[in-house]
mmCIF file of the N, C-alpha and C atoms, coordinates in Angstrom:
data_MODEL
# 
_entry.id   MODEL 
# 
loop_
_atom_site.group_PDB 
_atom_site.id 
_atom_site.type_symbol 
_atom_site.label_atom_id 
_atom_site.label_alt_id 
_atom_site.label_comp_id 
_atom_site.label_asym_id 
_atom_site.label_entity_id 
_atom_site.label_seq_id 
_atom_site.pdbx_PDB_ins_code 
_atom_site.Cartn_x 
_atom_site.Cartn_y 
_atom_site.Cartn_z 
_atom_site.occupancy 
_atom_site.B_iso_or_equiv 
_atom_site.pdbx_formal_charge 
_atom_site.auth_seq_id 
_atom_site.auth_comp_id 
_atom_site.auth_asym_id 
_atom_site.auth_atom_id 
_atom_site.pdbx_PDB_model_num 
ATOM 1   N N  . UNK A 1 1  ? 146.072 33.466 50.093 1.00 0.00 ? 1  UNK A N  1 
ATOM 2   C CA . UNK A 1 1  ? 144.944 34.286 50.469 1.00 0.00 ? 1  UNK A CA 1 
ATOM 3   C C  . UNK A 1 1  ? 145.406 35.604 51.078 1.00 0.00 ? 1  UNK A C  1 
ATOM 4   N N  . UNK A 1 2  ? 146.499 35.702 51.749 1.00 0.00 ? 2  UNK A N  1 
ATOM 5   C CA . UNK A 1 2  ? 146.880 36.907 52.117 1.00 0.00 ? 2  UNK A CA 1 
ATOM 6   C C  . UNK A 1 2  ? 147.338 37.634 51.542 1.00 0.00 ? 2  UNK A C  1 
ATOM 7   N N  . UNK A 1 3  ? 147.886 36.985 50.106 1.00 0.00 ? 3  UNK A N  1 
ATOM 8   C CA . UNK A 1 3  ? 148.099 38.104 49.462 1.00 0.00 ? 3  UNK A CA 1 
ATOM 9   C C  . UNK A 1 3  ? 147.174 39.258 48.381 1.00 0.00 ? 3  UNK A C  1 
ATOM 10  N N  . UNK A 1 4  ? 145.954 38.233 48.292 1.00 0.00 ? 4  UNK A N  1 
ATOM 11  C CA . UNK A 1 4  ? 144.523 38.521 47.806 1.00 0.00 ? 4  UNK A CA 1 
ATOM 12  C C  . UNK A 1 4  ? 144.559 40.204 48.351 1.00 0.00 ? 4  UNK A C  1 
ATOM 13  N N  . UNK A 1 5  ? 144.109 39.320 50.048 1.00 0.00 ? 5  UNK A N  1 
ATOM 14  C CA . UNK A 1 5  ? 143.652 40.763 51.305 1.00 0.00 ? 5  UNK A CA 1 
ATOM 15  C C  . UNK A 1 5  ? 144.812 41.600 51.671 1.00 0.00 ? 5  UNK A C  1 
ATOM 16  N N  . UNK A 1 6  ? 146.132 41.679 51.403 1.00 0.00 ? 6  UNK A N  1 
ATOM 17  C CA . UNK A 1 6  ? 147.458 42.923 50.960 1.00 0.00 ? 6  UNK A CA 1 
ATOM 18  C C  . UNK A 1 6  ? 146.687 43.586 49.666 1.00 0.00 ? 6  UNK A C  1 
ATOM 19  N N  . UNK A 1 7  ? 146.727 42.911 47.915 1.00 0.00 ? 7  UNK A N  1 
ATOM 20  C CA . UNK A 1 7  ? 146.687 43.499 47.580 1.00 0.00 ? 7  UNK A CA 1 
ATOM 21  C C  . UNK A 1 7  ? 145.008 44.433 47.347 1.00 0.00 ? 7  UNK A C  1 
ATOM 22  N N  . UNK A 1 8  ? 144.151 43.926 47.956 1.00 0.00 ? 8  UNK A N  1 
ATOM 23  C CA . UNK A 1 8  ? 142.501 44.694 48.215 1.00 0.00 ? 8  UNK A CA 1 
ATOM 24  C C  . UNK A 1 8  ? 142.769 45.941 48.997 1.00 0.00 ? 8  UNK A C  1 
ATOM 25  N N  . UNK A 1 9  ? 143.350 45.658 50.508 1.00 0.00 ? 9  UNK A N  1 
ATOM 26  C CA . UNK A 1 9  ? 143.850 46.788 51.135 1.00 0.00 ? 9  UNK A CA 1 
ATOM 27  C C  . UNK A 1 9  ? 144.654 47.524 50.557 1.00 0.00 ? 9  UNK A C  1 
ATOM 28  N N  . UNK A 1 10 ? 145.677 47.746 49.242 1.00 0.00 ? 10 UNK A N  1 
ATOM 29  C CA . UNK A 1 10 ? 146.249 48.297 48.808 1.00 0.00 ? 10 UNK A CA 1 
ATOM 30  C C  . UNK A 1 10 ? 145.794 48.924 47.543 1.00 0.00 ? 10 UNK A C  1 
ATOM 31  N N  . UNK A 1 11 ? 144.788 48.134 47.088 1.00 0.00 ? 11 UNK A N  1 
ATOM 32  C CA . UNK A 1 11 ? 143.838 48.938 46.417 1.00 0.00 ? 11 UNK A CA 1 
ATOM 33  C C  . UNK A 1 11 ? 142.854 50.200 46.983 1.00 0.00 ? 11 UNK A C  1 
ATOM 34  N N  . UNK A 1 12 ? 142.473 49.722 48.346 1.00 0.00 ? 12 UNK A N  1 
ATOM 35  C CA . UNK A 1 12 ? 141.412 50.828 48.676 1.00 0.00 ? 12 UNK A CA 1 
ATOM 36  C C  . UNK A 1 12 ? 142.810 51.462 49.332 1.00 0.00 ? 12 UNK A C  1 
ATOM 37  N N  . UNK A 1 13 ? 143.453 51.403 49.661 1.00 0.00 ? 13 UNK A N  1 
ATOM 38  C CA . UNK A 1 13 ? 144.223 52.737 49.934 1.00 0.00 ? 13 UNK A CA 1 
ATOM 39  C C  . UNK A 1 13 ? 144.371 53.575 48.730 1.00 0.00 ? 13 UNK A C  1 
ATOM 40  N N  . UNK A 1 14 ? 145.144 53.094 47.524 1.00 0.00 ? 14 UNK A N  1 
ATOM 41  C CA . UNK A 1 14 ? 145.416 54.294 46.286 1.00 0.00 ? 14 UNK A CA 1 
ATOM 42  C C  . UNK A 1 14 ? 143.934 54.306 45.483 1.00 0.00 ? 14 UNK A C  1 
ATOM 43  N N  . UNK A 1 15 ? 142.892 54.139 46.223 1.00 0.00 ? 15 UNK A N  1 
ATOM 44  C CA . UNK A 1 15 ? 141.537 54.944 46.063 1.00 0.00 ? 15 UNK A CA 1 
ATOM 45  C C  . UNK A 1 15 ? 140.842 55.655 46.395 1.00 0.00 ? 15 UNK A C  1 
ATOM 46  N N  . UNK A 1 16 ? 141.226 55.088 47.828 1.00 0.00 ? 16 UNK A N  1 
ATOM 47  C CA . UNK A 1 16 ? 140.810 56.631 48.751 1.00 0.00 ? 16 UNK A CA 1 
ATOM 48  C C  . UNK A 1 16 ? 141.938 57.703 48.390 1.00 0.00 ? 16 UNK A C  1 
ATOM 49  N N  . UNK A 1 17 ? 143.249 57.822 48.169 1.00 0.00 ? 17 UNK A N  1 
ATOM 50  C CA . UNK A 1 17 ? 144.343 58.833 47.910 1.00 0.00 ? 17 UNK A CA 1 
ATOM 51  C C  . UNK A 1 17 ? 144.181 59.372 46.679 1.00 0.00 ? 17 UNK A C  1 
ATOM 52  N N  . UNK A 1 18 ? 143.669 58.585 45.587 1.00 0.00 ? 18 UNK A N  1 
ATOM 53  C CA . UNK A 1 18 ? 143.041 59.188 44.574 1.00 0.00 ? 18 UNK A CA 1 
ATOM 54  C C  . UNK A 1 18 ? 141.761 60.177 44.369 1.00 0.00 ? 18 UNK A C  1 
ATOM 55  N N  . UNK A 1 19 ? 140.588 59.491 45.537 1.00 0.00 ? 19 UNK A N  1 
ATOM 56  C CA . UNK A 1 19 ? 139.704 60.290 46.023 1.00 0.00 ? 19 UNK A CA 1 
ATOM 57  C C  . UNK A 1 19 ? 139.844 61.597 46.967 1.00 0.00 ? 19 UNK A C  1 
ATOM 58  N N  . UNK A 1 20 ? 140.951 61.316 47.639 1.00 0.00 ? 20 UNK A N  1 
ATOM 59  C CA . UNK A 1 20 ? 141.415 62.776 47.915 1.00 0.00 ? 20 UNK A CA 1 
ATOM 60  C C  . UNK A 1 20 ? 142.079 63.815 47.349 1.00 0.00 ? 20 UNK A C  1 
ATOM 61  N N  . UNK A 1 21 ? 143.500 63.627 46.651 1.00 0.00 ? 21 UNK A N  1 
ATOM 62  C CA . UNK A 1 21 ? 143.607 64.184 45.334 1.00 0.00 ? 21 UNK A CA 1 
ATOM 63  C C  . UNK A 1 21 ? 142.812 64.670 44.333 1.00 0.00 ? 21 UNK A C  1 
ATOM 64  N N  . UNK A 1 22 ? 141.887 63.819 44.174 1.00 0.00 ? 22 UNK A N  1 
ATOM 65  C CA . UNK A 1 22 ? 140.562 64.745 42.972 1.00 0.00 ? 22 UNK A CA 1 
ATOM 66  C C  . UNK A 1 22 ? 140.174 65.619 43.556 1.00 0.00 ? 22 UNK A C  1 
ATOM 67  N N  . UNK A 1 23 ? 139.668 65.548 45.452 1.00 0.00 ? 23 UNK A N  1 
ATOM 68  C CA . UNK A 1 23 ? 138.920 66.405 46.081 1.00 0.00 ? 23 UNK A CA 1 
ATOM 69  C C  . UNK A 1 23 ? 139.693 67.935 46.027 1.00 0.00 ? 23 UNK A C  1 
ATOM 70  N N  . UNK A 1 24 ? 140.978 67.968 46.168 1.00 0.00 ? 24 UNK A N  1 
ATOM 71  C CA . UNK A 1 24 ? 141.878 69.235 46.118 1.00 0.00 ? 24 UNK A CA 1 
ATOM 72  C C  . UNK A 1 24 ? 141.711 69.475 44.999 1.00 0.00 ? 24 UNK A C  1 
ATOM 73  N N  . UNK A 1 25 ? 142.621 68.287 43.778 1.00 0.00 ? 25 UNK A N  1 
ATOM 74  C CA . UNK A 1 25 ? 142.941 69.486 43.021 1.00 0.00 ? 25 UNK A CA 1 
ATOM 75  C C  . UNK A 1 25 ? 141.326 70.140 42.060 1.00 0.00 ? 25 UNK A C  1 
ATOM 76  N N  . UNK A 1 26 ? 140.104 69.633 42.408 1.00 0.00 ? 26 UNK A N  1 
ATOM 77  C CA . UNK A 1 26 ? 138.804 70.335 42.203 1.00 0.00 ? 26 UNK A CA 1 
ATOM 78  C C  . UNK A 1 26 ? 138.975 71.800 42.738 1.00 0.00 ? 26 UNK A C  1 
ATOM 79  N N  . UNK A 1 27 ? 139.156 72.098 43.551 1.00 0.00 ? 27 UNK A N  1 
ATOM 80  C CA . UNK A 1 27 ? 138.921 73.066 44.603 1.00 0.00 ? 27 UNK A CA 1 
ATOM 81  C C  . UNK A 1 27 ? 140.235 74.038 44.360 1.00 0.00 ? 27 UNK A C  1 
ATOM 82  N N  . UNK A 1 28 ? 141.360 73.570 43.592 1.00 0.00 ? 28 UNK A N  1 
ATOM 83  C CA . UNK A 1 28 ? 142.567 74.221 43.674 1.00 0.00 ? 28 UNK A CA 1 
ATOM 84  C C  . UNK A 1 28 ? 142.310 75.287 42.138 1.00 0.00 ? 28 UNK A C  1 
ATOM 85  N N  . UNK A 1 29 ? 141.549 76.171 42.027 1.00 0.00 ? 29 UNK A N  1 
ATOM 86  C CA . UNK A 1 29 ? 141.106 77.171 41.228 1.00 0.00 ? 29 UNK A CA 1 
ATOM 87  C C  . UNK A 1 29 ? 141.514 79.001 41.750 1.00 0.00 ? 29 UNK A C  1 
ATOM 88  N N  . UNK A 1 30 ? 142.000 79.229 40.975 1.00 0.00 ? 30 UNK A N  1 
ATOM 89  C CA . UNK A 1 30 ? 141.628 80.896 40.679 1.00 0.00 ? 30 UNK A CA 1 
ATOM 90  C C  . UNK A 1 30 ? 141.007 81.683 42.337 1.00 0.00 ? 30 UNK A C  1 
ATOM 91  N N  . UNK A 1 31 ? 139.809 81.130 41.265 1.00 0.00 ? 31 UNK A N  1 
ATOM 92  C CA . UNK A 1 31 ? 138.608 81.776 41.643 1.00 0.00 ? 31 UNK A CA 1 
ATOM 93  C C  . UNK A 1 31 ? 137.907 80.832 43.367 1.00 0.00 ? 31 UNK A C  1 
ATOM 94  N N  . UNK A 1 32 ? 139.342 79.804 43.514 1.00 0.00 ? 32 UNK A N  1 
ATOM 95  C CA . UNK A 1 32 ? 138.487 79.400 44.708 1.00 0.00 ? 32 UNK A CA 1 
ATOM 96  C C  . UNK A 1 32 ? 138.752 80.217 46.056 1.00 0.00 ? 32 UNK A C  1 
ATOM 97  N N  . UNK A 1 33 ? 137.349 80.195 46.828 1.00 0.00 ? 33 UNK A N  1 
ATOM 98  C CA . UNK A 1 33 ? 137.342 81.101 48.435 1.00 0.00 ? 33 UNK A CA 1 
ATOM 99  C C  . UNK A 1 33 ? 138.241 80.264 49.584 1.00 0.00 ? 33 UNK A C  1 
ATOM 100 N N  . UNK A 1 34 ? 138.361 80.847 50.376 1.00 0.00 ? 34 UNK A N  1 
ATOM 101 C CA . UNK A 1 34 ? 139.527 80.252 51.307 1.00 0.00 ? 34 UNK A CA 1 
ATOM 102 C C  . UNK A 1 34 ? 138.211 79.056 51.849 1.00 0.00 ? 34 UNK A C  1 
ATOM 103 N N  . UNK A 1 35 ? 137.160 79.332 52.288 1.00 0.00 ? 35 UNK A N  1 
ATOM 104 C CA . UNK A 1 35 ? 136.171 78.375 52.769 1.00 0.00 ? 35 UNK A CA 1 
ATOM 105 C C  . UNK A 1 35 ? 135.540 77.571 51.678 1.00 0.00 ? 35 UNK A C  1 
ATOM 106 N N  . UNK A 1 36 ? 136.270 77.313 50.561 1.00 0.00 ? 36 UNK A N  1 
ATOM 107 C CA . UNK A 1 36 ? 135.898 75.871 49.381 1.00 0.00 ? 36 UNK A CA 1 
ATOM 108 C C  . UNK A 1 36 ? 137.097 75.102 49.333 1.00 0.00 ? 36 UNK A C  1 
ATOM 109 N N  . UNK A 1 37 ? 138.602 76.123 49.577 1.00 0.00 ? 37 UNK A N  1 
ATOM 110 C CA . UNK A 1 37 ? 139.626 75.842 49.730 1.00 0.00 ? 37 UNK A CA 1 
ATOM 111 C C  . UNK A 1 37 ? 139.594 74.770 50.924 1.00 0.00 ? 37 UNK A C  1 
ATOM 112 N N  . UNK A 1 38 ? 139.286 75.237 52.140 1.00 0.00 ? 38 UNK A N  1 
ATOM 113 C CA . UNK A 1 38 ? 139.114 74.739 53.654 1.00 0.00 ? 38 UNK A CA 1 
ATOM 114 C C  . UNK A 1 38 ? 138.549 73.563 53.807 1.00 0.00 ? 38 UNK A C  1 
ATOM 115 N N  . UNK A 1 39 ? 136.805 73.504 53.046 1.00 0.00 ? 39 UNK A N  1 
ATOM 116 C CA . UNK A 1 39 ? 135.636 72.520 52.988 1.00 0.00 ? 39 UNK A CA 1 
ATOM 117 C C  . UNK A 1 39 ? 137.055 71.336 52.221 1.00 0.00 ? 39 UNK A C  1 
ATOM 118 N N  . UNK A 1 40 ? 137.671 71.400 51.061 1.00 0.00 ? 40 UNK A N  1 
ATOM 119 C CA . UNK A 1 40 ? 138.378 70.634 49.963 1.00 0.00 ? 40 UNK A CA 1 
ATOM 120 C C  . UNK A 1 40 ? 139.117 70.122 51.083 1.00 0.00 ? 40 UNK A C  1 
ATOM 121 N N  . UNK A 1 41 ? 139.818 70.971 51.948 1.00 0.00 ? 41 UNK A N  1 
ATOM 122 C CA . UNK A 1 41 ? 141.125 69.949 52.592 1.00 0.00 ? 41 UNK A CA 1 
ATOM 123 C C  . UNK A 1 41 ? 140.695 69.442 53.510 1.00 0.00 ? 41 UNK A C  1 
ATOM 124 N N  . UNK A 1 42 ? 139.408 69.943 54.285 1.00 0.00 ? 42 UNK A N  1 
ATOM 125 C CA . UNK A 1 42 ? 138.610 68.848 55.312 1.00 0.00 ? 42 UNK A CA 1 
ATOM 126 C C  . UNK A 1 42 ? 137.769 67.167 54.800 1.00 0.00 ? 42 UNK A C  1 
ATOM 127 N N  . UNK A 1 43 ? 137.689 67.670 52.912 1.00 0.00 ? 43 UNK A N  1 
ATOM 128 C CA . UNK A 1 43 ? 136.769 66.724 52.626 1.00 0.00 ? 43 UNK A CA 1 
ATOM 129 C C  . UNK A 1 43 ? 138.011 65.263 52.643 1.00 0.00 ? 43 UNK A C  1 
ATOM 130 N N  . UNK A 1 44 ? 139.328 65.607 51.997 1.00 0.00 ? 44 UNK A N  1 
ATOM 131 C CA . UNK A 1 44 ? 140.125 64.802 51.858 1.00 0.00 ? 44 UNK A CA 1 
ATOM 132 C C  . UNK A 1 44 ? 140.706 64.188 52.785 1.00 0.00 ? 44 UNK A C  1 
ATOM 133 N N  . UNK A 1 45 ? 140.489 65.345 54.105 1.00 0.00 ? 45 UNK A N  1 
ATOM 134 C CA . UNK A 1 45 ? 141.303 64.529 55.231 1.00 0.00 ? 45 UNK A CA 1 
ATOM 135 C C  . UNK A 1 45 ? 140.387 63.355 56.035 1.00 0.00 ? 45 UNK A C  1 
ATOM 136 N N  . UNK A 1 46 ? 139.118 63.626 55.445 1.00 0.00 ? 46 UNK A N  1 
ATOM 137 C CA . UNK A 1 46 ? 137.634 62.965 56.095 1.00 0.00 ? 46 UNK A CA 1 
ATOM 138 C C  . UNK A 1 46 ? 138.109 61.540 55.377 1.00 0.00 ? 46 UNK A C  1 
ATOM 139 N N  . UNK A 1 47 ? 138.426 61.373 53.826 1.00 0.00 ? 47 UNK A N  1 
ATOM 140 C CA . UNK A 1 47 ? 138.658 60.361 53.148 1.00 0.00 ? 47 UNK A CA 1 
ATOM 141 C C  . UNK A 1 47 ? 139.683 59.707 53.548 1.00 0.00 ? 47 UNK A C  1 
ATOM 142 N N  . UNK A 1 48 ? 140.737 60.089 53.940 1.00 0.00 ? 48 UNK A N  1 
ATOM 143 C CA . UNK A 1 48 ? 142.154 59.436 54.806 1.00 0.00 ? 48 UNK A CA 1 
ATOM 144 C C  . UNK A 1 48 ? 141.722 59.343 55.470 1.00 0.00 ? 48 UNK A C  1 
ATOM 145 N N  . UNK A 1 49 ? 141.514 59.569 56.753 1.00 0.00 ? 49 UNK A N  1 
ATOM 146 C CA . UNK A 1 49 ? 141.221 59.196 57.991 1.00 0.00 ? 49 UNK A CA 1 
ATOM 147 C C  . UNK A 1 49 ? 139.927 57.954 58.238 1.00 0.00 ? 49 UNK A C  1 
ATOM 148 N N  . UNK A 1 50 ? 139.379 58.182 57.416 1.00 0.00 ? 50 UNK A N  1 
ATOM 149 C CA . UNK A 1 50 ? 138.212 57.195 57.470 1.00 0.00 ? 50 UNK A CA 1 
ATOM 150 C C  . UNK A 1 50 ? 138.994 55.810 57.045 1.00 0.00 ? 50 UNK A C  1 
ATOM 151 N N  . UNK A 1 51 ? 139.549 55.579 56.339 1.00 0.00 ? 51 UNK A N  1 
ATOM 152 C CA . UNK A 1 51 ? 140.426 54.956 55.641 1.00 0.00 ? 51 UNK A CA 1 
ATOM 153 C C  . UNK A 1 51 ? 141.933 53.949 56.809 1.00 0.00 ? 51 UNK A C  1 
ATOM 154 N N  . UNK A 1 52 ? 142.014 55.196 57.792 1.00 0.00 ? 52 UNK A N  1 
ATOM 155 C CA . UNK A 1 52 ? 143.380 55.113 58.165 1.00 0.00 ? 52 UNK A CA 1 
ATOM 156 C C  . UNK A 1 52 ? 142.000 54.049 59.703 1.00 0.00 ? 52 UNK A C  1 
ATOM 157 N N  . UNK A 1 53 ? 141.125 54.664 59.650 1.00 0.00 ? 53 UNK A N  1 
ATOM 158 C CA . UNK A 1 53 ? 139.874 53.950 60.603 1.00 0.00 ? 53 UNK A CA 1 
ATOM 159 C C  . UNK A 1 53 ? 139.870 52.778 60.594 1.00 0.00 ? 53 UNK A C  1 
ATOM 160 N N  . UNK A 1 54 ? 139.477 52.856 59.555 1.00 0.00 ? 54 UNK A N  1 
ATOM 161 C CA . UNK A 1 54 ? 139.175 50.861 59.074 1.00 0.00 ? 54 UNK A CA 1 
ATOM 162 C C  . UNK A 1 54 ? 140.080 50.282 59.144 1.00 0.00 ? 54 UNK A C  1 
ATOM 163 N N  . UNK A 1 55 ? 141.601 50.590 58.806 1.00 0.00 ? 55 UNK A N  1 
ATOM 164 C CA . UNK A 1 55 ? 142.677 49.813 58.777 1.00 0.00 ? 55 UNK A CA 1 
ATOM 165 C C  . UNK A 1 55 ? 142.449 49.499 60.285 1.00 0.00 ? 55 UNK A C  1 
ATOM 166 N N  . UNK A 1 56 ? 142.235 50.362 60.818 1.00 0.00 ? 56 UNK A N  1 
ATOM 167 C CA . UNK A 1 56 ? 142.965 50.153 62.448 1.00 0.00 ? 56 UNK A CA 1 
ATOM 168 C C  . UNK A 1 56 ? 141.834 49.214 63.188 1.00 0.00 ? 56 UNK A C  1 
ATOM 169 N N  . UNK A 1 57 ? 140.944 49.442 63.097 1.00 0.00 ? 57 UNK A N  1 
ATOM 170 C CA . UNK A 1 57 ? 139.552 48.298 63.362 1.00 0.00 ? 57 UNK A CA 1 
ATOM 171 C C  . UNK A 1 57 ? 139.736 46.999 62.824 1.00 0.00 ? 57 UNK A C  1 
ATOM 172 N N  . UNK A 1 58 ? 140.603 46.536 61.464 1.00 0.00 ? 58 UNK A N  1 
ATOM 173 C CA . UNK A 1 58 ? 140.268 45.614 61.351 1.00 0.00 ? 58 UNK A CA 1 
ATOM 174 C C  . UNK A 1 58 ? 141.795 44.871 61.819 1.00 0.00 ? 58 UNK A C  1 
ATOM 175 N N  . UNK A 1 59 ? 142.758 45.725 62.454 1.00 0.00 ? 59 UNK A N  1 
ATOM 176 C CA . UNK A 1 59 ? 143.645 45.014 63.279 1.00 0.00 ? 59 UNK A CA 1 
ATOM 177 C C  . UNK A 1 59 ? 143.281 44.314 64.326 1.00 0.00 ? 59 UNK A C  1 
ATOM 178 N N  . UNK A 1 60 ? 142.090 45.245 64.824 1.00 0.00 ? 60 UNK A N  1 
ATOM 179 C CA . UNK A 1 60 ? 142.153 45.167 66.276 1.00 0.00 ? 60 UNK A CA 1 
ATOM 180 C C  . UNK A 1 60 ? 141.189 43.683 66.296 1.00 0.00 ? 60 UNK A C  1 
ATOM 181 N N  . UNK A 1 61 ? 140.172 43.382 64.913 1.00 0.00 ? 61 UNK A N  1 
ATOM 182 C CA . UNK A 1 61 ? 139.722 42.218 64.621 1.00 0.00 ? 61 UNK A CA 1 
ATOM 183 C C  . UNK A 1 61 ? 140.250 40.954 64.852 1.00 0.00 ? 61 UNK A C  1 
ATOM 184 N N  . UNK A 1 62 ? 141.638 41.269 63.858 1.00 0.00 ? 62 UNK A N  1 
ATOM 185 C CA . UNK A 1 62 ? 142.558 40.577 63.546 1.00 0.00 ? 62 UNK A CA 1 
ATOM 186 C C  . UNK A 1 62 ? 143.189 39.979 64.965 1.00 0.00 ? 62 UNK A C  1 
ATOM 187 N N  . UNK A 1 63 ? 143.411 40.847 65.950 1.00 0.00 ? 63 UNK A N  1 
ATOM 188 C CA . UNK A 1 63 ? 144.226 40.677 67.163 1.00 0.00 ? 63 UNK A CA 1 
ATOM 189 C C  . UNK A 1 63 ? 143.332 39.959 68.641 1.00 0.00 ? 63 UNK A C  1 
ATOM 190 N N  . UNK A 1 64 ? 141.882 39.845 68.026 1.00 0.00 ? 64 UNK A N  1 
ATOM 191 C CA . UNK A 1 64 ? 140.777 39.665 68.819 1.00 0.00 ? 64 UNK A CA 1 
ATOM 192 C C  . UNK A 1 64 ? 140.322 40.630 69.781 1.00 0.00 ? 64 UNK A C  1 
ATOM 193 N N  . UNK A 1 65 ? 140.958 42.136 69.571 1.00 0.00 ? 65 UNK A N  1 
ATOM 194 C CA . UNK A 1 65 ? 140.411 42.926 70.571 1.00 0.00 ? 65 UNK A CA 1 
ATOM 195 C C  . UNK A 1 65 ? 139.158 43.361 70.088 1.00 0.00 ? 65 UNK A C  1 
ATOM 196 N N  . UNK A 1 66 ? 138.301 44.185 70.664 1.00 0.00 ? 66 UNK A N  1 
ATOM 197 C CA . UNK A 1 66 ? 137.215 44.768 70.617 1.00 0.00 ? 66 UNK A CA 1 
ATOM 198 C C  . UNK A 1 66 ? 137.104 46.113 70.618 1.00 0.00 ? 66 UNK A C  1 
# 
């Protein structure tokens, strides 16, 4: 079973990293403004971090903290 919930968590990680990657290289244009440029690397870091969130919440599950 643990290796089930390794490889799930290792799925939503190279999905969210995939979801951030699309978010740049969308935004990585020509014609893009420094503030679509900016919005792109805030949207991706929103997707990691949210990500890097949950991992850490569901340690603290795991560990019985609150």
């Amino acid at each position: 079973m643990a290796r089930r919930t390794e490889k799930s968590e290792l799925d939503q990680a190279l999905e969210d990293i995939a979801d951030a990657k699309s978010t740049l290289e969308e935004a990585y244009t020509p014609e893009s403004s420094r503030e679509d440029l900016a919005a792109a690397v805030g949207s991706a870091l929103e997707t990691l971090e949210a990500y890097e969130a949950a991992e850490e919440e569901e340690e603290d599950d795991f560990n019985g903290q609150d």
